[in-house]
Every structure is written in structure tokens, then in C-alpha cells.
N, C-alpha and C positions, 0 to 999 in steps of 0.2 A: 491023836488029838494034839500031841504037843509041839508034834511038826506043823502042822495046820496054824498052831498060834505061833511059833515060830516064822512062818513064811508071812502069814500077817503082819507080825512086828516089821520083818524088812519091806514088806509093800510098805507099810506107814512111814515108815523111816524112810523111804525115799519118796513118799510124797512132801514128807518134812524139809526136804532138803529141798527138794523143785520150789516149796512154794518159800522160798530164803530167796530163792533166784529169779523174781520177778523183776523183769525191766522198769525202772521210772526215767521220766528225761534226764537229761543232764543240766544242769545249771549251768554249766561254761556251754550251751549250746551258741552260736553266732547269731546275733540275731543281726546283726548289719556292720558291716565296716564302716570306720569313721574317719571322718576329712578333717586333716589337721595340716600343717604347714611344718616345716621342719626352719628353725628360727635361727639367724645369723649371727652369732657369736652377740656383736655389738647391739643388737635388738632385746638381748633376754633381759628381763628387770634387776636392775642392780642388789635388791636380795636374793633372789637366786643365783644370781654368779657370784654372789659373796659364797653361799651353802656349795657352791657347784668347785670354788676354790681350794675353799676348806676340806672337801673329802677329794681332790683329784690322784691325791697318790694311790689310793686304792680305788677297786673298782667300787661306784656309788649307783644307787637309784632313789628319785625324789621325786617327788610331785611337788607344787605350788600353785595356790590360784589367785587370781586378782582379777577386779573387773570386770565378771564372770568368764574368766578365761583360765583353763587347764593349760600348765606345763608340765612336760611332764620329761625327765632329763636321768638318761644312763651313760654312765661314763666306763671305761675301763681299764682305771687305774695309769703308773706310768707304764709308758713303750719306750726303749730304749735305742730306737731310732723313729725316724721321720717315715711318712709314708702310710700309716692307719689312718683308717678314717672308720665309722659307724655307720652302718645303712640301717635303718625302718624295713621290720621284714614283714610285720601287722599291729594292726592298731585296730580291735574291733569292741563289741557291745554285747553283753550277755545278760541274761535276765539282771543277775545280781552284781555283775563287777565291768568294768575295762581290762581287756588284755594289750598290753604290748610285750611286743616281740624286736627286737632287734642285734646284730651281731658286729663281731668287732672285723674289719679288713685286713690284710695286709697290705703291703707294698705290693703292686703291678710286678709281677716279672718282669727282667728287665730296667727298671724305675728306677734311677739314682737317688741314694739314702744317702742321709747323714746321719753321726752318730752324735744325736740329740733326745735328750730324755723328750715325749710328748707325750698331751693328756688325751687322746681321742674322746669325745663323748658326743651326745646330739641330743639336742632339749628338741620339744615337740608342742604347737601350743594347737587346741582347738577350743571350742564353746564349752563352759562350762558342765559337765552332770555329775551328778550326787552320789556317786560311784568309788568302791575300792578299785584303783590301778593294782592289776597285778601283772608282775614283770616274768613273762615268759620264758 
């Protein structure tokens, strides 16, 4: 008898545990990539490039909106020379948030450098939604 309740307890106990491990969706599921523009230095709203000034020695990420228009701006920090630049690697839509993704460059092999502090970053604007940016 005691073995019997024994072997019971662990069939239990590993039904316990199976049903802990039930799949639900994921909320960062994609629900659609988003069309946004990547904006020209001299374009972005003068409060943002004031914010985008003020944090460029380190590396920053900001959102702003205006007009119903999302900016949305990652910078990283100084480079000490020329030649980085930011590329946009996703920008998409999920149940509950916005993701962006984007990474910092180097210099092109080859590419003549100078040795000049620079702030590489890329602001991003599209249509406004009611969403947390989260920086990938």
C-alpha cells in the first residue's frame, strides 16, 4: 500500500508540474511592421534635438510626440572617431507595445577616419499610437 501511494504522489506531482507548463501567446507577438521614415538631422523638432543634445555623450533612447506624430530617437553615446552611423534593424506592433531594434555601425573597411569625437544616433518619426516603445 505505501508504495502504490507513493507512485501516486509522483504521477500527481508530475501532473502538477505539466499543467505549470501550459503554452499562452506571447504579447511581443508581431502583429505588423511599421512605416516610419528615418528623419534628417535638420527636420527633427527643436525640443527633441535639444533632449537628443543634452544626453548625446552617453548612449540615450527617447520617444517624443507632436502633431500626432511618434519620434522615436536612439543614440550611442560618443565615438571617437568618424565613420558610425545607426541603421533601423525593426520597427514593429504588438498587442501591447512598439519594438524598435536598431545597432550602431562602424567604419566601412578601408574608409578614411578621423580622429573626431562623434555622436551617431537616428531619430525615427511615424503616425502616432498609444503604445510603450520598447528598445530592443
Amino acid at each position: 500500500m505505501g508504495r502504490w501511494i507513493h507512485r501516486l504522489s509522483g504521477v500527481l506531482l508530475v501532473c502538477i508540474l505539466l499543467a505549470g507548463c501550459v503554452t499562452r501567446p506571447q504579447k511581443t507577438e508581431k502583429l505588423r511592421d511599421l512605416e516610419f521614415m528615418v528623419m534628417n538631422k535638420e527636420e527633427i523638432p527643436e525640443e527633441l534635438k535639444e533632449a537628443i543634445t543634452a544626453n548625446q555623450d552617453q548612449p540615450f533612447r527617447l520617444t517624443y510626440t507632436d502633431q500626432g506624430k511618434l519620434y522615436i530617437a536612439e543614440g550611442y553615446g560618443a565615438q571617437l572617431k568618424t565613420g558610425y552611423s545607426v541603421e533601423v534593424n525593426g520597427l514593429y506592433e504588438t498587442e501591447n507595445a512598439i519594438y524598435f531594434h536598431s545597432s550602431l555601425l562602424g567604419p566601412e573597411k578601408g574608409e578614411e577616419t578621423k580622429e573626431i569625437t562623434t555622436f551617431p544616433y537616428v531619430v525615427v518619426v511615424l503616425d502616432e499610437i498609444d503604445k510603450t516603445v520598447v528598445f530592443d
